[in-house]
N, C-alpha and C positions, 0 to 999 in steps of 0.2 A: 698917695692916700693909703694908711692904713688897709689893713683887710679887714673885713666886716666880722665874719666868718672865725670863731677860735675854734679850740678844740672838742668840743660838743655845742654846736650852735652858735647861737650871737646870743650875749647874755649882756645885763649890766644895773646898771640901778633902775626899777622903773620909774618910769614916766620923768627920767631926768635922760641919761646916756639912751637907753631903751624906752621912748616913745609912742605912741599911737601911730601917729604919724607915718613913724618907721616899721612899726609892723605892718601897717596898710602895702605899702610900699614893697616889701618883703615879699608879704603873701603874693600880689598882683604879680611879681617879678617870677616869683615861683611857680603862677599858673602857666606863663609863658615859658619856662622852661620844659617844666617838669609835667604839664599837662597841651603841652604843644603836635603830642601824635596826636591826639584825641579831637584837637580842631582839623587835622588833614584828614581826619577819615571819613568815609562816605557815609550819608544820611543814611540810618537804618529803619526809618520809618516813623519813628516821632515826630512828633508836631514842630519839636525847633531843630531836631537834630541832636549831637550827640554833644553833651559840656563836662568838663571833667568835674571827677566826685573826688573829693576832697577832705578827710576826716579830720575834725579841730578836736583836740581836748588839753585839758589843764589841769594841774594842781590848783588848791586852794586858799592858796594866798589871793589877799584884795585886791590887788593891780592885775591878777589873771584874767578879773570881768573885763576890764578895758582892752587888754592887750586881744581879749579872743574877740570882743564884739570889731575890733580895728582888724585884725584876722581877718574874719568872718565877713568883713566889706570889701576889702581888698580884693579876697577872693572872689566873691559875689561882682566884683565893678571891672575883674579880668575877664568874664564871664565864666566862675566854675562853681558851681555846685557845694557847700560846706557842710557836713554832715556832724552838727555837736556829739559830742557824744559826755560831753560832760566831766565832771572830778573823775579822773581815773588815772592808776601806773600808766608812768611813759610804756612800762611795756606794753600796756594793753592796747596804746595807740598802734603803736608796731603792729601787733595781731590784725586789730581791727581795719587796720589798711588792704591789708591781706583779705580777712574774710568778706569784706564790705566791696572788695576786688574795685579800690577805689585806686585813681592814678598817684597818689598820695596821703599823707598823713604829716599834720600840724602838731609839737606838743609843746605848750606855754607853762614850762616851769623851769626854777634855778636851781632843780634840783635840794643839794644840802644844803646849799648858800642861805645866809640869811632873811628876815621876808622882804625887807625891803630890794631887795633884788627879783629878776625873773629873765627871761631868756625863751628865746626862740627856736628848737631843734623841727628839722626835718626829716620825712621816712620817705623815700623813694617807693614806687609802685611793688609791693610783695613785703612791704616794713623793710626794707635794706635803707642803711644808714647811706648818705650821700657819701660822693667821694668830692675830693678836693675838685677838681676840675667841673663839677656840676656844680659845686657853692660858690667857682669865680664866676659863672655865666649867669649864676639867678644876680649876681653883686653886677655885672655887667651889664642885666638886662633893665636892672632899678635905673641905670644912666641915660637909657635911651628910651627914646617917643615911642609910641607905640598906641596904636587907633583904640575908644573904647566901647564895648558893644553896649546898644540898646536896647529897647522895647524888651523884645521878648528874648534877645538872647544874651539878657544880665542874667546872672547866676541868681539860684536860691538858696536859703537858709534852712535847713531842715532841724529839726532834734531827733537823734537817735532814742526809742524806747527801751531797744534791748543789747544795748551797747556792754551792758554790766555782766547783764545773764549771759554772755556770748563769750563775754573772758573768763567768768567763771566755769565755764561747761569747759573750755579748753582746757582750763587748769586742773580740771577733774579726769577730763581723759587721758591726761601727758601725765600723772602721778594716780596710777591707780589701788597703793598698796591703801588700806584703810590706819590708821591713827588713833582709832579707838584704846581709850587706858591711857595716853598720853595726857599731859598736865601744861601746856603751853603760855607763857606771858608772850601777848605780841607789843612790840612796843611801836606804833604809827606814826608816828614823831608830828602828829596833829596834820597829817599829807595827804596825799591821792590815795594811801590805801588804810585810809581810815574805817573804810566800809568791806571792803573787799577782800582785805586781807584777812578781818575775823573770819570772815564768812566763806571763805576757804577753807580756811585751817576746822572750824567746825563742819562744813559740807566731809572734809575727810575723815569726820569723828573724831577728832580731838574736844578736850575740856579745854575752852580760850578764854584767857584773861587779856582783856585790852585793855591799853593805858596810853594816855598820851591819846586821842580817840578822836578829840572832840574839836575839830577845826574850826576858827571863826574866821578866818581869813588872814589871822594877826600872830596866829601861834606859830606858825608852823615852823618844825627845827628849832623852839626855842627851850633851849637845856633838856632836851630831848633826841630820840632817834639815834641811829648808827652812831651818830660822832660824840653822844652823851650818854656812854652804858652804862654810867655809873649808879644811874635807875634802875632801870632792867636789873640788873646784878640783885640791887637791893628787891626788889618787886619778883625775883625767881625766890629768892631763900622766904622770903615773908608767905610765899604759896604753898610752898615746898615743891615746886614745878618740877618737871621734867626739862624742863629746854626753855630759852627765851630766845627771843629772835626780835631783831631790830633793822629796822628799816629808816631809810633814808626821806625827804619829802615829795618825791618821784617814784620811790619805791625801786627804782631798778637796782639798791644795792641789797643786801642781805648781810650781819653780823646776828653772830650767837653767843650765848651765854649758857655754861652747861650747868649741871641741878647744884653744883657746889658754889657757883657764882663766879667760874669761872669764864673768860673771855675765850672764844675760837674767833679767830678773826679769818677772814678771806682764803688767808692761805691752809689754813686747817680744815675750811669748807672743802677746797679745792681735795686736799691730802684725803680726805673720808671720801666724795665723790666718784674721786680718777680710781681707787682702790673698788670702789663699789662696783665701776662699769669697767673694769679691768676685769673682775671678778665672772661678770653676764659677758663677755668677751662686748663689751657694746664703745670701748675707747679703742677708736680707731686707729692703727698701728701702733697702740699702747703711746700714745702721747698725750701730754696735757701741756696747754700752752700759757706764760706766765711771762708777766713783765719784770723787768732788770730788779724794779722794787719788793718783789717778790723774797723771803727770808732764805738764808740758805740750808736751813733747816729742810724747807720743803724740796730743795732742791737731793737733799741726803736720803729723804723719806722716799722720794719719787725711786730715785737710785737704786736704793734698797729692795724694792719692788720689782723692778724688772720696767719701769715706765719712764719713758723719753721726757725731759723737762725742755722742751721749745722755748726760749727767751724772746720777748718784744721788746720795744720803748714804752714811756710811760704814757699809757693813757687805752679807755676800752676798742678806739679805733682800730686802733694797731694790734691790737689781740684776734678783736673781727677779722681785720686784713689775713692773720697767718692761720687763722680758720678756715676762713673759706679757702685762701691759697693750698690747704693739704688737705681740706676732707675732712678737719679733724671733729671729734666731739664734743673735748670740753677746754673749756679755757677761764682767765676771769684775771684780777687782781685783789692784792693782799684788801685793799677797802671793802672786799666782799660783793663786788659788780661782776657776777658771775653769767658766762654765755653757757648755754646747749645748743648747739645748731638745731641739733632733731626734735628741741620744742620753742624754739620762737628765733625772732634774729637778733632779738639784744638782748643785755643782763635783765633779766629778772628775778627780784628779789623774794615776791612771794612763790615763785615758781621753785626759787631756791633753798625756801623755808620747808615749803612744801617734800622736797627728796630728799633736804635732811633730814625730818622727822620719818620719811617713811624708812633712811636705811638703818632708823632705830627700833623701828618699826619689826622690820624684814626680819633684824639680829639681834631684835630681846637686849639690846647691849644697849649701855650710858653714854651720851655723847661725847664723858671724860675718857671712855674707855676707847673708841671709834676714834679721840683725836690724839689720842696719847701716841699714834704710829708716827707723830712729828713733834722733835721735839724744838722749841724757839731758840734761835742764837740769841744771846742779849742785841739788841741792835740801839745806837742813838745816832739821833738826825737833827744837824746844827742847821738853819741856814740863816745866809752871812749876806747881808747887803753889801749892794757893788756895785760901783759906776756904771759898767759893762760886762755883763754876765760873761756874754762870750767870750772876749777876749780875756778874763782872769782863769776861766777855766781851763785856758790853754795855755798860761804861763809857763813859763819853766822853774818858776819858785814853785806854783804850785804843782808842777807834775813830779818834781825832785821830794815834794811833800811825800806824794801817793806813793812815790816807788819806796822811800823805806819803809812807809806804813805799809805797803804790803810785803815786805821784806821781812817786819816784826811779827806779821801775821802766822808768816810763813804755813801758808794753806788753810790755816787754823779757823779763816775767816775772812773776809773781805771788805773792801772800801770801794764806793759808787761817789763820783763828783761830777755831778749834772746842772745845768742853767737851768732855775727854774722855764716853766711854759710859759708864766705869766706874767710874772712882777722881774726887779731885776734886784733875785737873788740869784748865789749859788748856794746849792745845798750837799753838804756831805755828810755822808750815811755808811755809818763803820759796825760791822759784825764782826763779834770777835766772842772769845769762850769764855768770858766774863763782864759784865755790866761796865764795871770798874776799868777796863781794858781798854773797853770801846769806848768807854767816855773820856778817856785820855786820850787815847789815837784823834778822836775827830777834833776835838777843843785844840790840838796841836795843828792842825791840817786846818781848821778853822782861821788859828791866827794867822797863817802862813798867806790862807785868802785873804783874809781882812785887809792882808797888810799890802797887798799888793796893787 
């Protein structure tokens, strides 16, 4: 059988692959994991005893209702406690797990994916992402019987009141430079930080123009947010803004656009960032941590600086992982799904919007100016359908490919040939010191896949 479990959660089309059903299912399998000290522990004097507290929240897409009320019972018929907290960033469920000091945290969105999709991620006790070996045991515990409590010791449904004010008060004390005189377009890509994210950015005294704002359940992501700036761009120049900043429908990602209309994507976040907290001595053995997809630009920028570029694989887990493995401070990827340890455990996006604008803030300085210390390789990215991802990537036509391309590179730039995560591409991804270079190198290294 399939793993349940991909690489941020269990996601898929709702109410078709991703069911009621199955999040029922999900949820109840997860209180037995993941809220299983909490039934061994001794009665502390309550009337039933002690049931794990459990935070559910969601983006705004239409199948989030079904998906959180199917939650929300699961939960409730394992016996534990579901605390709503309502439309909010997956970040803030992370937080909120924490501060609600609840045994877990539920977040029902697909993130950028389009609406008819959604997906199931989970936050272990303190908002820590699961690890593999904890999502095979909740998938393990879905298979087996297991008794179901009654009467009085079925879970309850609660609504959180101050779930919002709670991650907004965070977000104010973790960025405390003020924003006043800044000109901001936020673009909400009609998601979870349709609310929260203005009202951040203004709580720090900025002028906020929101666009994209207005969720009905059906917009969300659509020609909009992180992965459609070609709004934003237009909507900073039409303002004459300072900065835009675009979010994803989860919120955990962050891209910007600086007052020319120009794009900073992830890696140029990261480049301003690490320099900023390099600066406060606050980057931890001067390292920032960055996935293979990462430009090598930023890898030159980092260089330049006196700052360590840590490499990952693709994806935010793996960033998490060599985080917390060293201590470090900041990490993210080029998509702009940027971590801080020392303010929450996952990317957050308006957290991320937030310490851009303050180190424009701090430095009187243009966001073009603050991103200009990196500058981009041309980079282009083919992917190539293929029977068997894996086995063509480890051809020897195509590794005979790779080695003259990076022969003709020769240091200049580089070539990445990885199996997709999902689908069965492979994708090759060539930087080299001109557009025109790199779009030769991969369309050759392409065929040589295709063909194999």
């Amino acid at each position: 059988m399939a793993r349940l479990f991909g690489t941020d959660g269990v996601r898929g089309r709702a109410n078709d692959q991703l069911t009621p059903e199955l999040a029922l299912d999900l949820a109840s399998a997860a209180v037995r994991v993941l809220g299983a000290d909490t039934f061994d522990r001794p009665n502390q004097g309550e009337a039933v005893g002690l049931r794990p507290r459990v935070v559910v929240g969601r983006d705004p897409r239409a199948s989030g209702e079904l998906l959180e009320a199917a939650v929300c019972a699961g939960l409730a018929a394992a016996g534990a406690d579901a605390v709503r907290v309502g439309v909010v960033p997956t970040p803030a469920v992370a937080f909120l797990t924490a501060d609600y000091k609840a045994n877990f945290g539920v977040m029902i969105s697909a993130s950028h994916n389009p609406m008819p999709d959604n997906g199931i991620k989970f936050f272990a006790e303190g908002g820590h992402k699961l690890s593999d070996a904890i999502e095979d045991a909740i998938e393990d515990a879905m298979r087996a019987d297991h008794p179901r409590p009654t009467g009085a010791e079925v879970g309850r449904i609660v609504d959180a009141a101050d779930a919002e004010d709670r991650y907004l008060a965070h977000l104010a004390q973790t960025v405390t430079t003020r924003l006043d005189g800044l000109t901001i377009v936020v673009d909400c890509a009609h998601g979870a930080a349709s609310q929260v994210g203005p009202a951040a950015y203004e709580a720090a005294g900025a002028n906020v123009i929101a666009i994209y704002a207005e969720p009905d359940g059906l917009n969300i992501n659509d020609g909009c947010g992180s992965t459609h700036l070609e709004k934003l761009q237009a909507a900073v120049l039409e303002h004459g803004a300072d900065l835009g900043l675009a979010h994803d429908g989860d919120a955990d990602r962050c891209l910007a656009v600086d007052s020319t209309g120009a794009i900073v994507d992830g890696d140029k976040i990261m480049a301003v960032l690490a320099l900023a907290m390099h600066e406060t001595g606050e980057l931890t053995d001067n390292v920032l941590v960055a996935t293979v997809m990462s430009n090598l630009g930023l890898h030159i920028a980092m260089d330049q600086a006196g700052i360590d570029l840590k490499v990952t694989g693709v994806g935010d887990r793996y960033v998490l992982e060599e985080l917390r493995a060293g201590g470090y401070a900041l990490g993210g990827e080029q998509s702009g799904h940027i971590v801080i340890p020392a303010a929450g455990t996952t990317g957050d996006g308006v957290l991320t919007g937030l310490m851009l604008a303050a180190r424009m803030a701090s430095t009187g300085s243009r966001l073009a100016d603050l991103a200009s210390v990196m500058m981009v390789l041309p980079q282009e990215l083919i992917n190539v359908k293929v029977s068997d991802k894996h086995a063509v990537a480890v051809a020897d036509s195509v590794l005979d490919a790779v080695k003259v391309a990076e022969a003709e590179l020769d240091g200049y730039g580089r070539i990445l040939l990885r199996p997709s995560g999902t689908e069965q591409l492979v994708r090759v991804m060539v930087e080299a010191p001109t557009a025109e270079s790199a779009r030769g190198i991969a369309e050759r290294v392409a065929k040589v896949v295709a063909s194999v």
